[in-house]
N, CA, C and O of each residue as an XYZ file, in Angstrom:
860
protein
N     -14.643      0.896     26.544
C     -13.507      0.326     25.833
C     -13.969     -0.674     24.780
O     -13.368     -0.569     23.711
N     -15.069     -1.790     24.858
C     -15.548     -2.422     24.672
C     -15.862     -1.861     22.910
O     -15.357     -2.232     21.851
N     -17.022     -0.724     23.253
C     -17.832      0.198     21.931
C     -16.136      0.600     21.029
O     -16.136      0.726     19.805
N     -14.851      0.752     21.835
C     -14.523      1.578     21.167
C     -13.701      0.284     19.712
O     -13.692      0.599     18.522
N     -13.170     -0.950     20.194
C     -12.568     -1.552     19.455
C     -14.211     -2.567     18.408
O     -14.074     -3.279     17.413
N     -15.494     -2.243     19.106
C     -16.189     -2.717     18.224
C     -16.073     -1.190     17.069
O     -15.924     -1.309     15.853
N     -16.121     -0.594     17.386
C     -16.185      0.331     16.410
C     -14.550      0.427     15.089
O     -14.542      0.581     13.867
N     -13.867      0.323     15.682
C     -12.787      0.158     14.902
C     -12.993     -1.357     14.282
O     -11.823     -1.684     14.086
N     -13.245     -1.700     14.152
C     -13.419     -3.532     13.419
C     -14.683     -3.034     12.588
O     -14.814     -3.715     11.570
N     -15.452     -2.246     12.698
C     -16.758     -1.889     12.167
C     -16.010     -1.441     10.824
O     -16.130     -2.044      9.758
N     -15.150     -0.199     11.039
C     -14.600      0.065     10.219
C     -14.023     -0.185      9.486
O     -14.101      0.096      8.290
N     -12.938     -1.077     10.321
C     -11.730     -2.079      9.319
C     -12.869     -2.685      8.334
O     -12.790     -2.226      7.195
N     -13.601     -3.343      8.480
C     -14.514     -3.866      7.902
C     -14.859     -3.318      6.479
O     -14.651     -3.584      5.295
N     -15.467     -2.456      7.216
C     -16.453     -1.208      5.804
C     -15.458     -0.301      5.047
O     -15.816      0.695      4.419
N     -13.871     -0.827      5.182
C     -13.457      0.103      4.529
C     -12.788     -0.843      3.670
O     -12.395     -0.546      2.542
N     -12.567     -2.755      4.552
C     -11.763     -3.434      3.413
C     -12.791     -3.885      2.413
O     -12.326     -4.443      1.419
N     -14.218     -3.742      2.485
C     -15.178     -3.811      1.603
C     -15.342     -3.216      0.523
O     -15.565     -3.695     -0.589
N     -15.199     -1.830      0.936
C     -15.148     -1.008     -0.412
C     -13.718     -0.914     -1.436
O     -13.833     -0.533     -2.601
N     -12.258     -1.341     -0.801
C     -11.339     -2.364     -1.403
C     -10.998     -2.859     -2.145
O     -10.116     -2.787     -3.002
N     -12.151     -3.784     -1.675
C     -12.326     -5.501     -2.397
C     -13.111     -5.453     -3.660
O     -13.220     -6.404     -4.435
N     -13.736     -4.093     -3.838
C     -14.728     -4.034     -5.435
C     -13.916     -3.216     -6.571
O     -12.782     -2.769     -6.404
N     -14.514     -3.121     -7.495
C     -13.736     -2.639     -8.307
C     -13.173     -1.384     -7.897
O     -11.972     -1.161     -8.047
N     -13.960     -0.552     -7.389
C     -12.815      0.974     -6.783
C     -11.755      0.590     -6.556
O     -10.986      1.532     -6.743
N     -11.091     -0.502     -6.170
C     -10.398     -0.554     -5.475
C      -9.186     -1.454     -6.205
O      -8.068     -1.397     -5.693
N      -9.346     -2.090     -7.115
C      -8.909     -2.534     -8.457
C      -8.335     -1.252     -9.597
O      -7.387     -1.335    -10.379
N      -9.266     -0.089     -9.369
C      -9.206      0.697    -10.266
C      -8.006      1.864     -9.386
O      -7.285      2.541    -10.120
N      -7.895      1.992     -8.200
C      -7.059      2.482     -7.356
C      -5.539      2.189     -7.550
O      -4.584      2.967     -7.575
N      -5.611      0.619     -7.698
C      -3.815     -0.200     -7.668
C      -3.608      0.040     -9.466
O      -2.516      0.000    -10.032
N      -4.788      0.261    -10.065
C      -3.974      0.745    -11.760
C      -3.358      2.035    -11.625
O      -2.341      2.441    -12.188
N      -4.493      2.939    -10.381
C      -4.001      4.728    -10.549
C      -2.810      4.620    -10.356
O      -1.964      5.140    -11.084
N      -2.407      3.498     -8.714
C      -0.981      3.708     -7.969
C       0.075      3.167     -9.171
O       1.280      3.407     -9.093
N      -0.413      2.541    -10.096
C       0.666      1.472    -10.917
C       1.586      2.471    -11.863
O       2.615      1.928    -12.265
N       1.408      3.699    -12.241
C       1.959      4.311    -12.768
C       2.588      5.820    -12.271
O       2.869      6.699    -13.086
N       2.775      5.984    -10.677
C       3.147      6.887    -10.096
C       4.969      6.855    -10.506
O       5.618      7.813    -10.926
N       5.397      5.680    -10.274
C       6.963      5.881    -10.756
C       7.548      4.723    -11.435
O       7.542      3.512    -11.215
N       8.235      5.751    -12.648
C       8.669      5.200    -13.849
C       9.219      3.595    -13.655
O       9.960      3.779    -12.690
N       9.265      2.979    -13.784
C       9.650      1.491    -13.091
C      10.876      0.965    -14.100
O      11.508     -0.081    -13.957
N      11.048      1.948    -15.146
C      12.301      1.369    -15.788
C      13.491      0.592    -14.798
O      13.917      1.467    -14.044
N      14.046     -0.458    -14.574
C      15.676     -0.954    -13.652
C      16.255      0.001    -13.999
O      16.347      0.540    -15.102
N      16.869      0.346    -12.561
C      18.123      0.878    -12.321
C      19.302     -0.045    -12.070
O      19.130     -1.251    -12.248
N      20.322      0.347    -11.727
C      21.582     -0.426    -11.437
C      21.132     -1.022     -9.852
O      21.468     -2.128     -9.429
N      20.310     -0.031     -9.109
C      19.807     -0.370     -7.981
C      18.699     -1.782     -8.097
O      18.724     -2.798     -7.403
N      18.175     -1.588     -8.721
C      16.967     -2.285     -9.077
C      17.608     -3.498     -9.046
O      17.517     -4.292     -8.110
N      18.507     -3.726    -10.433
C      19.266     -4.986    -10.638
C      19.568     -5.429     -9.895
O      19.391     -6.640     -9.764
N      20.267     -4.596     -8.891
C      21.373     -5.449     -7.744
C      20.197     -6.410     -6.487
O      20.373     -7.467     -5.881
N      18.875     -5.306     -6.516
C      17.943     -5.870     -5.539
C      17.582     -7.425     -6.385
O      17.451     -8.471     -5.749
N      17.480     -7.368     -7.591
C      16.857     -8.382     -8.331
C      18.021     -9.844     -8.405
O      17.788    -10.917     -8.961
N      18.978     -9.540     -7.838
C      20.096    -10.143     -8.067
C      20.035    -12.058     -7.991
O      20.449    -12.896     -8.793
N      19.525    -12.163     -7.025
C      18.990    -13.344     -6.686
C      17.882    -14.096     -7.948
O      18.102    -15.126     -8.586
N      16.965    -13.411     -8.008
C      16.243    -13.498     -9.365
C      16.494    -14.095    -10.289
O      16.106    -15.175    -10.734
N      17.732    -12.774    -10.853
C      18.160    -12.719    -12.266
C      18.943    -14.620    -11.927
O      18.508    -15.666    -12.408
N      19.710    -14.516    -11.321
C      20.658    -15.758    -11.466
C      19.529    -17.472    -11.194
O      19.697    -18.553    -11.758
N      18.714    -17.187    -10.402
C      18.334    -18.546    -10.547
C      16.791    -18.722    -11.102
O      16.296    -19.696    -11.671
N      16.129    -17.319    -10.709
C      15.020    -17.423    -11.201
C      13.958    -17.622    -10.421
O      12.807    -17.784    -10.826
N      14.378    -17.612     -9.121
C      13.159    -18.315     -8.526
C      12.032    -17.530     -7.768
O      12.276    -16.398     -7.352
N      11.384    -17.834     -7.669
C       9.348    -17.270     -7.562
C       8.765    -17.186     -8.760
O       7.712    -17.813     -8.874
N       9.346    -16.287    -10.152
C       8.655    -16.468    -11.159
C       8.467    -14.690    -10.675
O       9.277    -13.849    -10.283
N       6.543    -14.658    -11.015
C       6.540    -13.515    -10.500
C       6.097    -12.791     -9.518
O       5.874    -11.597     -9.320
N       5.987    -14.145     -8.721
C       6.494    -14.154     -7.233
C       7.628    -13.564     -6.193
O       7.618    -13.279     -4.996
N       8.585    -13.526     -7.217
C      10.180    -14.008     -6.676
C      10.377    -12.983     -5.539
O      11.161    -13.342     -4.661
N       9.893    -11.958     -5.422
C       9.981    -11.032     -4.473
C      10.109    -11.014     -3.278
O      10.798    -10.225     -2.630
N       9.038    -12.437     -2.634
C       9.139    -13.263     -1.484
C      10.270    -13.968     -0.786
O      10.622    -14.067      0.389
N      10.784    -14.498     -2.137
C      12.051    -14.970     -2.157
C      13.482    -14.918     -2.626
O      14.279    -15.828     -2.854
N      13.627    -13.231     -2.732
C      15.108    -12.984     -3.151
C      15.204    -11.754     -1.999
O      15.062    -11.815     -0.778
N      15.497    -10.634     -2.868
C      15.831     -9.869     -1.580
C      15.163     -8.440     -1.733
O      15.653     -7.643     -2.534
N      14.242     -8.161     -1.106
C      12.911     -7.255     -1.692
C      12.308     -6.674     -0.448
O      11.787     -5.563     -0.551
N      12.310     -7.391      0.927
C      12.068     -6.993      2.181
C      12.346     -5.600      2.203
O      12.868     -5.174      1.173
N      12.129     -4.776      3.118
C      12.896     -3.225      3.635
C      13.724     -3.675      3.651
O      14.477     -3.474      2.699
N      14.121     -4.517      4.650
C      15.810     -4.654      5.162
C      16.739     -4.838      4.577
O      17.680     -4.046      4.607
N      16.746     -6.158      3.735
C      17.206     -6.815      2.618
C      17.615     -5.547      1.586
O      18.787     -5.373      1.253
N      16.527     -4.686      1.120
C      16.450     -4.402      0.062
C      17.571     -3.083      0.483
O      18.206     -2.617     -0.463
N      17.742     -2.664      1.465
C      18.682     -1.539      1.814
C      20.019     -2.090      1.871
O      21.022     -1.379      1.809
N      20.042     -3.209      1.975
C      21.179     -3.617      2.249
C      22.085     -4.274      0.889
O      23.262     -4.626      0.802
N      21.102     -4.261      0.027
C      21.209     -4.825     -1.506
C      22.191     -3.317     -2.416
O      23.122     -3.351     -3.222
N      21.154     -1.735     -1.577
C      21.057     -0.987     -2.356
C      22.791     -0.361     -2.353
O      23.468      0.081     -3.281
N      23.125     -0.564     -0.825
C      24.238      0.019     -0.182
C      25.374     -0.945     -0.852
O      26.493     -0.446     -0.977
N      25.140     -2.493     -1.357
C      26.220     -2.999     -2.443
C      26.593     -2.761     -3.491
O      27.613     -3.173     -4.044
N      25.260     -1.593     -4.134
C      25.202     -1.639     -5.961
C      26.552     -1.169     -5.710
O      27.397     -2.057     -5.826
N      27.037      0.097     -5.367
C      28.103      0.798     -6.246
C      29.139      1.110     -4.745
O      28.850      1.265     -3.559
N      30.257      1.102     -5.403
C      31.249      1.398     -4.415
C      31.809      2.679     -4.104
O      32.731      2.818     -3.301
N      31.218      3.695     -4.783
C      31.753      4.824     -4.677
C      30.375      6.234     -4.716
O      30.461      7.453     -4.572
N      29.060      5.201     -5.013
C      27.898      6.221     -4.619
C      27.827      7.167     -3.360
O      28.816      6.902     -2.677
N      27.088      8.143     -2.771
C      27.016      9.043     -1.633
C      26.469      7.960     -1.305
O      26.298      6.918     -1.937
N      25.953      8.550      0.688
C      24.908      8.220      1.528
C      23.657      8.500      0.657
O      22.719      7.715      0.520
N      23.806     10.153     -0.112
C      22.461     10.847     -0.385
C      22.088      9.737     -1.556
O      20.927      9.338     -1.461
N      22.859      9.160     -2.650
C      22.100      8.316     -3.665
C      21.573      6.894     -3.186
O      20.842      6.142     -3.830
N      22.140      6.673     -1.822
C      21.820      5.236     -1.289
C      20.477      5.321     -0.804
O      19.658      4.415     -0.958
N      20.212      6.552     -0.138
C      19.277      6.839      0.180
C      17.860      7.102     -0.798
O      16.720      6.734     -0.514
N      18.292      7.838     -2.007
C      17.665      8.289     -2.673
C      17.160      7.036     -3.594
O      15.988      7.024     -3.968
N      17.891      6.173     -3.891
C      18.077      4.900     -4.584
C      16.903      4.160     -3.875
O      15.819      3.908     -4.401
N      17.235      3.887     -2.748
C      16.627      2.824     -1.764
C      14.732      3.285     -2.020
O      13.752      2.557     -2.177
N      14.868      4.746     -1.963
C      12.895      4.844     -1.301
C      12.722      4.746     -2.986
O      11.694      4.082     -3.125
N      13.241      5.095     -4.342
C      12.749      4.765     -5.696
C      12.584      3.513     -5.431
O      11.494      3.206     -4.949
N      13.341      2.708     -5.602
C      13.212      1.190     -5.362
C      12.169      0.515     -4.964
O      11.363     -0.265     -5.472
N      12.429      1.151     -3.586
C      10.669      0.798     -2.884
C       9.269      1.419     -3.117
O       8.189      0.842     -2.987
N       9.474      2.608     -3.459
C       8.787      2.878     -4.187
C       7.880      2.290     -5.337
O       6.649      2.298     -5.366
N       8.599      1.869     -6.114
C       8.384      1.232     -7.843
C       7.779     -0.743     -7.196
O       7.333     -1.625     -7.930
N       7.972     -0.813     -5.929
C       7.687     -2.122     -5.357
C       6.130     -1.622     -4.996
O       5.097     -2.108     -5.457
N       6.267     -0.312     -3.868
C       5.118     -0.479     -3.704
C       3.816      0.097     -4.267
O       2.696      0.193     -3.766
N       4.212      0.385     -5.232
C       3.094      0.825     -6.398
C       2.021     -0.374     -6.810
O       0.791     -0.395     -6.754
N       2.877     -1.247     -7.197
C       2.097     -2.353     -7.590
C       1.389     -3.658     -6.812
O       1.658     -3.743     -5.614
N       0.353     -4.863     -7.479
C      -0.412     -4.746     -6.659
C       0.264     -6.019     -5.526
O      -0.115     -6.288     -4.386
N       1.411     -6.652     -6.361
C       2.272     -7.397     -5.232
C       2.924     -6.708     -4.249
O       2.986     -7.401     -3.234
N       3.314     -5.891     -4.150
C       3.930     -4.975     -3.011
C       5.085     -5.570     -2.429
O       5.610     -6.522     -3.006
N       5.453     -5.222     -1.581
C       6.680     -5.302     -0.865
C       6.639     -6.304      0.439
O       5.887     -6.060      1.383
N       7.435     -7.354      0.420
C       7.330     -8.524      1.361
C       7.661     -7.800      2.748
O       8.451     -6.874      2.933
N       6.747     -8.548      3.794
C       7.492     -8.195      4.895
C       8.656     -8.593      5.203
O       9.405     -7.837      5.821
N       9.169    -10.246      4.730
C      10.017    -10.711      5.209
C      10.734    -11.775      4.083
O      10.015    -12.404      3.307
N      11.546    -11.853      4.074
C      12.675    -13.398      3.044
C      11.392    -14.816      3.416
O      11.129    -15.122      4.579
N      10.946    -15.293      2.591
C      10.991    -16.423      2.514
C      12.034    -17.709      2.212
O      12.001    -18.408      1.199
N      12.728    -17.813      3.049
C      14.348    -18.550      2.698
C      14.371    -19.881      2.241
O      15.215    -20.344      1.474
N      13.130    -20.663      2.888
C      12.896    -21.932      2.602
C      11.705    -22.039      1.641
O      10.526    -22.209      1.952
N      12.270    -21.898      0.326
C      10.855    -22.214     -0.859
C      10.091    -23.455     -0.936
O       8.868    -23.472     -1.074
N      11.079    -24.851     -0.814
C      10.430    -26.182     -1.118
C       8.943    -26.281      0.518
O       7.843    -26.832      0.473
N       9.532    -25.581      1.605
C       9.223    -25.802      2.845
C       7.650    -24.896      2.439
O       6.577    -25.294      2.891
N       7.720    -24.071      1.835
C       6.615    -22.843      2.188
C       5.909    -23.450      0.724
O       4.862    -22.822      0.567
N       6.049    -24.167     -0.089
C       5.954    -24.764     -1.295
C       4.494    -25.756     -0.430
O       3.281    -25.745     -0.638
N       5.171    -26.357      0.347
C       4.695    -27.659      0.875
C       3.586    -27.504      1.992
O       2.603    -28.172      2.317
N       4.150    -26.372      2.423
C       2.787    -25.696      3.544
C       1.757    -25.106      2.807
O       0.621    -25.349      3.216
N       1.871    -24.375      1.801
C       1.076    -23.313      0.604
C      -0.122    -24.536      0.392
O      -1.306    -24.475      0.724
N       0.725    -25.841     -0.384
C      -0.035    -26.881     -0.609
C      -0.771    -27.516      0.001
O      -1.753    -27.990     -0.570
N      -0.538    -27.753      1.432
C      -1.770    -28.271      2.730
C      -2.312    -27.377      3.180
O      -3.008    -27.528      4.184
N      -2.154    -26.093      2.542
C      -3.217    -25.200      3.775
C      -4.563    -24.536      2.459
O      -5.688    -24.104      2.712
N      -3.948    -24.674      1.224
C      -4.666    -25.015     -0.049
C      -5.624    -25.793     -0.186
O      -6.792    -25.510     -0.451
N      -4.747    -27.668      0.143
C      -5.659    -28.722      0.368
C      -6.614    -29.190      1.327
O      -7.652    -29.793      1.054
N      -6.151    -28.839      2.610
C      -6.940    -29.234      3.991
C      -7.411    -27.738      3.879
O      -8.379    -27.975      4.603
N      -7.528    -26.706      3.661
C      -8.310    -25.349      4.277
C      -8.754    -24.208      2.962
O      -9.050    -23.023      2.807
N      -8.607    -25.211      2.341
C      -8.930    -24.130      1.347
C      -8.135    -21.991      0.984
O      -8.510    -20.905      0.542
N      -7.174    -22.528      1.459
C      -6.298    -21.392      1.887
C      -5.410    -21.229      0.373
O      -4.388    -21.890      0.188
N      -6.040    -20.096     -0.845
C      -4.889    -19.778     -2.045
C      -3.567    -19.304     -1.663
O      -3.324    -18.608     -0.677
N      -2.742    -19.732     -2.512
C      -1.085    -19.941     -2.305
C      -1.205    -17.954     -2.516
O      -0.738    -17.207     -1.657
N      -1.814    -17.497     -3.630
C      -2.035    -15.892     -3.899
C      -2.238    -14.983     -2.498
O      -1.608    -13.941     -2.320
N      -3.206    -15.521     -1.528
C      -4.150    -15.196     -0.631
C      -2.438    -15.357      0.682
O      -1.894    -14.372      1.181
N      -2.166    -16.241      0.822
C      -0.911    -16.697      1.301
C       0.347    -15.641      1.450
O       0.864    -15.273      2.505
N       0.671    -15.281      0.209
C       1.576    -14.118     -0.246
C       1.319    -12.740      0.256
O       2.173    -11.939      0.636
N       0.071    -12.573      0.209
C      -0.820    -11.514     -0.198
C      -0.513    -10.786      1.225
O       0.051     -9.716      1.453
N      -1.162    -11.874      2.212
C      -0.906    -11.478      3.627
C       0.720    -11.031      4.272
O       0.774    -10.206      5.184
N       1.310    -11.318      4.011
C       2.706    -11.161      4.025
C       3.683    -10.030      3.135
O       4.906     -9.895      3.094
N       2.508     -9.253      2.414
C       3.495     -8.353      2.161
C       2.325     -6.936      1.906
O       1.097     -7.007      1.950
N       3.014     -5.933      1.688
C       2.043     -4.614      1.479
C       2.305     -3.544      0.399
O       3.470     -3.231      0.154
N       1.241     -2.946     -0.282
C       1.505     -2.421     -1.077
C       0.590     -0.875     -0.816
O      -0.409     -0.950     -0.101
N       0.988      0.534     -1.438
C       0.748      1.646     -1.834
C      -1.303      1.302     -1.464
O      -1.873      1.884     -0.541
N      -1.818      0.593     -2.123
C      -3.033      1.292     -1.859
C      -3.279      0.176     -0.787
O      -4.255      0.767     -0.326
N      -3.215     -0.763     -0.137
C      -3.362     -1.129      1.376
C      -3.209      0.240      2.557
O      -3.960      0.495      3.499
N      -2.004      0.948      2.124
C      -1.299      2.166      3.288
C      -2.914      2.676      2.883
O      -3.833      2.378      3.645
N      -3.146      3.387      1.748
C      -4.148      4.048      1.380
C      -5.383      3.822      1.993
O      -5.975      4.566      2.774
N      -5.776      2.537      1.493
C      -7.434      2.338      2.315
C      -6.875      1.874      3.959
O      -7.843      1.461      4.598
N      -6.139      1.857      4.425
C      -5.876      1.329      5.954
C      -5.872      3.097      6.568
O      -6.468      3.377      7.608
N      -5.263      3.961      5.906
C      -4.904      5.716      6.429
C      -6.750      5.949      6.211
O      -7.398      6.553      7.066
N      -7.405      5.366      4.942
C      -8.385      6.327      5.189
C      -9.934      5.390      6.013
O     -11.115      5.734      6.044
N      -9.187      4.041      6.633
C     -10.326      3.423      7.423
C     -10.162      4.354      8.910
O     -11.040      4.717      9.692
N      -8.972      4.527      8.936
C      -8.607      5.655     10.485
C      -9.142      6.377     10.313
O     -10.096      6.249     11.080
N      -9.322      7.634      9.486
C     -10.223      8.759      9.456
C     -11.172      9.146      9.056
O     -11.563     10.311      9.115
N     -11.883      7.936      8.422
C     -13.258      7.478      8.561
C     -13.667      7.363      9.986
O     -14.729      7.604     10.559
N     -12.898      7.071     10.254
C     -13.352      6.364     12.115
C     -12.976      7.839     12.613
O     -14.013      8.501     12.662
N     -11.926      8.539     12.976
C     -12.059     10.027     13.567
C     -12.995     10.779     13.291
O     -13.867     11.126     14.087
N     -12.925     11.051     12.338
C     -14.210     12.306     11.326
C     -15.400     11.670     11.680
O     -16.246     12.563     11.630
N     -16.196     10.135     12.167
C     -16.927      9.865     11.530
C     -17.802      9.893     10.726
O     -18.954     10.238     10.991
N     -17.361      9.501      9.513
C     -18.393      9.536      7.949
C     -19.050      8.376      7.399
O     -18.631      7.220      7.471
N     -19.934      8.703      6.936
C     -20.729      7.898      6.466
C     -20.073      7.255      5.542
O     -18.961      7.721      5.295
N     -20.604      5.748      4.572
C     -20.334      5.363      3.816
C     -19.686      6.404      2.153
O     -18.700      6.681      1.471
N     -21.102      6.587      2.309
C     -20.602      7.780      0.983
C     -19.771      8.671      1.128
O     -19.014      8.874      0.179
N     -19.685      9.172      1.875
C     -18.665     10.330      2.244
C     -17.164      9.468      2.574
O     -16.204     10.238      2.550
N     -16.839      8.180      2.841
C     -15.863      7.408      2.445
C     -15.443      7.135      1.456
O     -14.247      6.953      1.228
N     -16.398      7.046      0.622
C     -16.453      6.419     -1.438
C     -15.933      7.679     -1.767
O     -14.814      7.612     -2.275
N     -16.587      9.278     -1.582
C     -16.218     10.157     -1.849
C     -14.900     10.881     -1.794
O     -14.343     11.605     -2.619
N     -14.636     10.570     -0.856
C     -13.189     10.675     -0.253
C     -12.493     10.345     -0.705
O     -11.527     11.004     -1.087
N     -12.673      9.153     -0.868
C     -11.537      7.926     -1.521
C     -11.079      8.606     -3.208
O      -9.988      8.894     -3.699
N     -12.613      8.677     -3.777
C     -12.363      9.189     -5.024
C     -11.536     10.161     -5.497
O     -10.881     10.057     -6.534
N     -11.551     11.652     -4.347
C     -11.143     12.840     -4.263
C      -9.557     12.509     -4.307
O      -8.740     12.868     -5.155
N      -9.327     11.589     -2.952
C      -7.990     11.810     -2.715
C      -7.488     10.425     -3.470
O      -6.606     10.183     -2.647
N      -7.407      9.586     -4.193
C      -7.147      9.135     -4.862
C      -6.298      9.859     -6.528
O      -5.292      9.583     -7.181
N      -7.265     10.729     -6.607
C      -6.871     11.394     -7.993
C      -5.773     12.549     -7.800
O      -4.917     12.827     -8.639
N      -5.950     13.216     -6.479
C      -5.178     14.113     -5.618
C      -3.770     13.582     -5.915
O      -2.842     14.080     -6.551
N      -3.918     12.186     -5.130
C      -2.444     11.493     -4.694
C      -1.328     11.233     -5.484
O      -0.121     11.272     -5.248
N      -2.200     10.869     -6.798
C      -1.511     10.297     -8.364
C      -1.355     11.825     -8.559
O      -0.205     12.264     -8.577
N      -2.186     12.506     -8.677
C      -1.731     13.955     -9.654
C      -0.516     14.453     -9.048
O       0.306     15.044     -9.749
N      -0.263     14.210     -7.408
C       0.505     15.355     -7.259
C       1.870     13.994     -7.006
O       2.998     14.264     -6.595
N       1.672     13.409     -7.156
C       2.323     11.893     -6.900
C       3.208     11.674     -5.649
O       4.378     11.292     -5.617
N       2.297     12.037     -4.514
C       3.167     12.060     -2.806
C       2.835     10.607     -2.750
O       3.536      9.940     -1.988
N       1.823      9.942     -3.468
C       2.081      8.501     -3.423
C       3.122      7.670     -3.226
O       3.089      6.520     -2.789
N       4.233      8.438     -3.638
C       5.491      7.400     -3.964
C       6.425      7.430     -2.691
O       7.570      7.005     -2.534
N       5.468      8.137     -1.749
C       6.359      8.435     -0.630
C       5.207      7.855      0.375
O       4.242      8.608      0.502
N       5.164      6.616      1.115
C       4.402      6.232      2.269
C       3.883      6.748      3.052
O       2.663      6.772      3.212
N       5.262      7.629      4.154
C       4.776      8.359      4.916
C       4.552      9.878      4.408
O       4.382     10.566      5.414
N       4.489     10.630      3.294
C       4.108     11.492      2.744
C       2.648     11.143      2.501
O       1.882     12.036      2.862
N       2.063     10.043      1.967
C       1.065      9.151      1.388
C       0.578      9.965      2.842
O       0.412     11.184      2.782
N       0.396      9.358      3.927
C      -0.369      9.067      5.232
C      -0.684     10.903      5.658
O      -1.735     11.419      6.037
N       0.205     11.319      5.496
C       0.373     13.069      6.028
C      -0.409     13.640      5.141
O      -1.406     14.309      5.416
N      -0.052     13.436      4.206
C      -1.149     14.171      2.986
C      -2.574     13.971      3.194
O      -3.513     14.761      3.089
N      -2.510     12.240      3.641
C      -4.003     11.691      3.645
C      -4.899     12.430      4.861
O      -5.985     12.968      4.643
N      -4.163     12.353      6.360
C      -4.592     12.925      7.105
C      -5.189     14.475      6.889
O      -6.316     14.875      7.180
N      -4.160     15.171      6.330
C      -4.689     16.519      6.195
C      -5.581     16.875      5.182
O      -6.228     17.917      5.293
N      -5.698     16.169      4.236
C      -6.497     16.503      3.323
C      -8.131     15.703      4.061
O      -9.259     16.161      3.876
N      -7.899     14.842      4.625
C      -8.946     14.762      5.568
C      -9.799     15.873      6.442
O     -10.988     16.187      6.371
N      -8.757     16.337      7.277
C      -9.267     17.348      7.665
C     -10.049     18.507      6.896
O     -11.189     18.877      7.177
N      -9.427     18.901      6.110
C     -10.040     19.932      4.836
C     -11.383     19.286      4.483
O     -12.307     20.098      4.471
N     -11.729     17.972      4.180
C     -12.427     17.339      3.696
C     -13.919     17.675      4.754
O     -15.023     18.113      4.431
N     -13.435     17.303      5.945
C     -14.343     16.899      6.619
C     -14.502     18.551      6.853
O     -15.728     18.560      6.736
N     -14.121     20.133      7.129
C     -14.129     21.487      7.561
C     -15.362     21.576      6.363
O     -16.537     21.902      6.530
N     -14.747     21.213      5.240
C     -15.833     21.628      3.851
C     -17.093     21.106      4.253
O     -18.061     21.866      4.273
N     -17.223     19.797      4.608
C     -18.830     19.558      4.676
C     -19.094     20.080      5.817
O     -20.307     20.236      5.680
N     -18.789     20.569      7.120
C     -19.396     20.796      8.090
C     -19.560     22.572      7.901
O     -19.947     23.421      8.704
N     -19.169     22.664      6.734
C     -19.313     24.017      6.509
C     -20.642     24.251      5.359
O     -21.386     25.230      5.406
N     -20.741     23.267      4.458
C     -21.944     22.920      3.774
C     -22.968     22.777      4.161
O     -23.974     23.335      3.722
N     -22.891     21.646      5.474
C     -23.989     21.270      5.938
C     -24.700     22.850      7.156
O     -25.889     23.150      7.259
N     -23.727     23.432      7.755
C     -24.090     24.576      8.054
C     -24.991     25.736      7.441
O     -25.959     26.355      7.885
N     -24.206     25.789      6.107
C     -25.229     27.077      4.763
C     -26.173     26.471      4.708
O     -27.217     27.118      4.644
N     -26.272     24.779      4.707
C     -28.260     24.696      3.909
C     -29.094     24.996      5.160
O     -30.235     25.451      5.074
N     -28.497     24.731      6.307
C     -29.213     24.593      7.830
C     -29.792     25.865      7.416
O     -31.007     25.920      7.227
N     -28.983     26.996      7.238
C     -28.569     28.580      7.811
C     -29.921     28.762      6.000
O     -31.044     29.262      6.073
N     -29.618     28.489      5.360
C     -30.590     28.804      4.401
C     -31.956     28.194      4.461
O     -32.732     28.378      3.523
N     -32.264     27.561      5.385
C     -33.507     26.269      5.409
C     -33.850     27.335      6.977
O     -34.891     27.042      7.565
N     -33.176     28.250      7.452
C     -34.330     28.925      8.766
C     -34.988     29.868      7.929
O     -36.200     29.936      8.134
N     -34.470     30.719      6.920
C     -34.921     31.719      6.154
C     -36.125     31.273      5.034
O     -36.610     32.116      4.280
């Protein structure tokens, strides 16, 4: 039990590493243009809080109404006479166009700004803790799902480093081209299976040179 959660932390590890460098910078530009981000009437109504006082800046996401919960519940006010099907349809664009980018989507309302203002600032001053770094943790975006789906099947398949970088690269360009990005749990299903394929191909590679290296 012991080997098995050192091994998963091994991973978490080696996969928020490769992340944290530019691949991984260059990943949240691919995700940044999967859906059109023009406002909708939906959009507005989520932004509503925003628009009227202004507050986070471009932050504000934390602190208006941008959560899942919130934000469904924003979507189901825009219009009084929309279907279920456009509330629905409304709601995952929405979130969508949130979680493309590299602020992403809050887990939760920050309700008290001056309060989280004032904590941001002592955990800044006494701990060296960025107000950015702060945010950051608290909410999620499109390529987090991404490198978190493919630290898991790094760890199933087990692959090497390169064959992670590789991966990443493959299904990265995959994701944007065919743009299941914009869908989370489409994101994760896709990721998995194209995993699999991934990993059949090399064990099928590494088989022919074996099979050509007895001859």
């Amino acid at each position: 039990m012991f080997n098995i959660f050192k091994n998963i932390r091994k991973a978490a590890i080696g996969i928020a590493g490769l992340f944290s460098t530019s691949f991984g910078k260059t990943l949240e530009k691919k995700f940044g243009y999967i859906i059109d981000e023009t406002p909708t009437k939906y959009d507005l109504k989520i932004d509503e809080e925003y628009i009227k006082t202004g507050i986070g800046g471009f932050t504000h996401r934390h602190f208006d109404d941008h959560a899942f919960h919130l934000m469904w519940q924003k979507v189901k006010e825009t219009l009084p006479n929309d279907t279920k099907f456009e509330e629905i349809k409304n709601y995952f664009i929405s979130m969508s166009k949130d979680l493309q980018t590299p602020m992403g989507i809050p887990l939760h309302k920050i309700n008290d700004k001056e309060s989280y203002e004032q904590l941001a600032s002592y955990l800044s001053k006494n701990f060296g803790v960025k107000k950015s770094w702060l945010l950051d943790i608290q909410s999620v975006n499109l390529s987090e799902i991404f490198s978190a789906t493919i630290g898991v099947v790094a760890l199933l398949f087990g692959w090497k480093k390169s064959e992670k970088e590789e991966f990443a690269d493959l299904a990265s360009s995959l994701v944007v081209a065919g743009a299941v990005g914009a869908n989370p749990i489409l994101l994760i299903v896709s990721l998995v299976s194209l995993a699999k394929s991934y990993t059949r191909n090399r064990i099928k590679i590494i088989l022919r040179k074996e099979h050509l290296k007895a001859f």
